[in-house]
C-alpha positions in Angstrom: 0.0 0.0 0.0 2.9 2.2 0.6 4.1 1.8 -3.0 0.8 3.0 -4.0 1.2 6.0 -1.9 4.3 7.0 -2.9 3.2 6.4 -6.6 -0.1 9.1 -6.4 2.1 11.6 -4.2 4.8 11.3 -6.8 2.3 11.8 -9.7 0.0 14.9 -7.6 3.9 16.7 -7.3 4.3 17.0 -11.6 2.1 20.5 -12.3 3.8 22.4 -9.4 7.2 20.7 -10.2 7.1 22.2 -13.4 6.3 25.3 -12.8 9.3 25.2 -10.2 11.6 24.5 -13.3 10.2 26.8 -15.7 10.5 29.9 -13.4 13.8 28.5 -11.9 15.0 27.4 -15.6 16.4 24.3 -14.3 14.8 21.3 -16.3 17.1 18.5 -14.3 14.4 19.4 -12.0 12.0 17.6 -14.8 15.0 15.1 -15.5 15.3 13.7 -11.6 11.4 14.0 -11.2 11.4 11.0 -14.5 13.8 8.8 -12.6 12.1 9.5 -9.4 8.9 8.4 -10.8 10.2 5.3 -12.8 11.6 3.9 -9.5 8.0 4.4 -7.8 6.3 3.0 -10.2 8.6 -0.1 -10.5 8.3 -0.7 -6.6 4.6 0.0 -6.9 4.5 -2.4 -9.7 6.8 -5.1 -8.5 5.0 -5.0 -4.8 1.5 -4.8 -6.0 -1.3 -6.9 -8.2 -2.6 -4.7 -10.7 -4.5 -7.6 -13.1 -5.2 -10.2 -10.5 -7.3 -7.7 -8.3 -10.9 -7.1 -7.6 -12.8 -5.0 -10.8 -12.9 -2.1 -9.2 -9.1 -2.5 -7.6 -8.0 -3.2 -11.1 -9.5 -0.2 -12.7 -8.0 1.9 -10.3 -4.5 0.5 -10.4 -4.6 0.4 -14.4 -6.0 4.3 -13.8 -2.9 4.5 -12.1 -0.5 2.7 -14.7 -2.1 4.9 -17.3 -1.1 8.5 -15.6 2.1 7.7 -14.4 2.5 6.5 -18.9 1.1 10.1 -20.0 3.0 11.7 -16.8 6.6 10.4 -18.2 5.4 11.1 -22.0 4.4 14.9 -20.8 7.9 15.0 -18.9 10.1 13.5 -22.0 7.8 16.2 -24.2 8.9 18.8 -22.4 12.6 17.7 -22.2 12.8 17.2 -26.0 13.0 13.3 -25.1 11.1 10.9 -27.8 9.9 7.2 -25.9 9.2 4.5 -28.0 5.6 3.4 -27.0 6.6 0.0 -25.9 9.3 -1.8 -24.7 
């Protein structure tokens, strides 16, 4: 549950971080906020069922796969990074 925590808090810090960066003009700030989120979502994904959960549990968890995608997408965007779209 912590993972999951950590994960949303992470994902709820991205608008204000950016305006941090922008008015500071230092985009590492958007560079270490990528890496930060990859390692939260890889504990939140190795520590927690995300297809083996109840309907509702799922929906939520893949809600939460789905933003933390378009989060790192908006992130490379605005770093000038392309992502392939799978790995």
């Amino acid at each position: 549950m912590e993972s999951t925590k950590n994960l949303i808090l992470r994902l709820e810090s991205f608008d204000d971080l950016v305006i941090a960066a922008a008015k500071g003009r230092t985009p590492y700030l958007i560079a270490r906020y990528t890496q930060d989120l990859a390692k939260d979502f890889h504990h939140f994904y190795t520590f927690t069922r995300v297809l083996n959960a109840d309907t509702d549990v799922m929906k939520a968890r893949l809600m939460l796969v789905q933003a933390t995608k378009q989060t790192l997408a908006n992130a490379f965007r605005l770093l000038g990074i392309s992502a392939p779209e799978k790995m």
